[in-house]
N, C-alpha and C positions, 0 to 999 in steps of 0.2 A: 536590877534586871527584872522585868517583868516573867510574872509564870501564872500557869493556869488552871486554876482549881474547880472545883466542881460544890457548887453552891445550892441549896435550896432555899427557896423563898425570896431570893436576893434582894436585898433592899428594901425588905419588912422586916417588923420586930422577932418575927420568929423567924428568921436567918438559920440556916444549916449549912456545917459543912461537911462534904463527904467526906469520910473514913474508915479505915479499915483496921479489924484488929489483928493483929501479928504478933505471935509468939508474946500474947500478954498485953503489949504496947500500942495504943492506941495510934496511927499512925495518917498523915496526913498529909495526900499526892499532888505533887507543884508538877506539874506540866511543863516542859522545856516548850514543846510543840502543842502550838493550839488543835488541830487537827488529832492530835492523842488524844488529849482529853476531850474532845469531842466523841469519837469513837469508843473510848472506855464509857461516856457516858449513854453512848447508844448503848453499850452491851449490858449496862443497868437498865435500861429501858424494856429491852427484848426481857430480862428477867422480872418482868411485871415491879421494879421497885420505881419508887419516885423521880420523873424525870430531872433530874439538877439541872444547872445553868453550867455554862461553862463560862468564866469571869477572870478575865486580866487582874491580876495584883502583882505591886511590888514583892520581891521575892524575902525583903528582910522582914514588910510588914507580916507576912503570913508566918515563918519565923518564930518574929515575938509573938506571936497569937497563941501558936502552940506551944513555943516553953511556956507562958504565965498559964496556959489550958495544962498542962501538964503530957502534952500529947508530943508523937517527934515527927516532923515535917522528913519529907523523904521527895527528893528531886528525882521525876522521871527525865530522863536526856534525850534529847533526838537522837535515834537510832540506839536506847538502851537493849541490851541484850541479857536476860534473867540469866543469873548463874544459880539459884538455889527456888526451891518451892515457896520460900515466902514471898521474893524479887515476881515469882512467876503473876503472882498477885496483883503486880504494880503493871500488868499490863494487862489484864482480865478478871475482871471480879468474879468470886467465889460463885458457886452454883448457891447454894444455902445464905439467906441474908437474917439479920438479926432481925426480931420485930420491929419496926421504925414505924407503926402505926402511932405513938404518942408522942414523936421526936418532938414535936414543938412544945412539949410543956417542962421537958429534961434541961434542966439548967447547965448540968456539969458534963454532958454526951453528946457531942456528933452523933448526925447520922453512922451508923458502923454496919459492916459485916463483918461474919465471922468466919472464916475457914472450917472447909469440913474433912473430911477425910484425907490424907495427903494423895494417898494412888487415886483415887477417884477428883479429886479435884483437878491434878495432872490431866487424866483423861479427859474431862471436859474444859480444860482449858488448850487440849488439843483438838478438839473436837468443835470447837469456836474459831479458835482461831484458822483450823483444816475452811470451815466452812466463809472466811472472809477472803480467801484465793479463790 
C-alpha cells in the first residue's frame, strides 16, 4: 500500500524525513490520505518551519526505514479521530518546533518536533484546527 510522508530535500543527498517526538520515541507520520499530509504540511509552513514535500512511498518500505532508523512509523487513516494528546499530534504539529536549522548534517535525526505543554498545546491545536472551518 502506498502512504504519504512528508520529505525534505527529496531526492538529494541531504534527504529529511519529518518527525515528531512523542512521549521519548521518535515517531514517523505515513499518511492514508494524500490531502492529510498535504495539510499537515501546510500547517508546518504557516509555523515558519521548513516546507517538506509530500511523497508517495510503499508503506513497508518506510517501515523498514524506521525500525533499522530506530524510529516507530505510525499510520495516519482517513478519517483518524485522536483519542489521547500525543494522537492529537498526528493531525497538527506542535506550536514549538525543535531546532532543525542544522538538519542536514545530523546523520542519526529526522527533522523532529517536540511537544510543549500539554493544555496549551490542546488549545492551539484547537485553535488551528477552529481556524480551518
Amino acid at each position: 500500500m502506498l502512504v504519504h510522508v512528508l520529505l525534505y530535500d527529496a531526492g538529494q543527498d541531504s534527504e529529511g524525513i519529518h518527525s515528531l517526538e512523542l512521549s521519548g520515541q521518535t515517531v514517523v507520520l505515513m499518511f492514508e490520505n494524500r490531502d492529510d499530509a498535504e495539510r499537515y504540511a501546510g500547517l508546518l509552513e504557516a509555523q515558519d518551519f521548513p516546507t517538506p514535500s509530500v511523497e508517495a512511498l510503499d508503506q513497508h518500505e518506510v517501515e523498514l526505514f524506521c525500525t533499522e532508523a530506530g524510529y516507530e512509523a505510525r499510520l495516519v487513516e482517513t478519517g483518524f479521530v485522536p483519542k489521547t494528546d500525543d494522537e492529537r499530534l498526528m493531525l497538527a504539529p506542535p506550536s514549538s518546533n525543535r531546532d532543525v536549522s542544522n538538519w542536514q548534517s545530523e546523520e542519526s535525526e529526522a527533522d523532529s518536533t517536540q511537544p510543549q505543554d500539554e493544555s496549551d498545546g490542546l488549545d492551539d491545536v484547537r485553535r488551528r484546527l477552529e481556524g480551518l472551518l
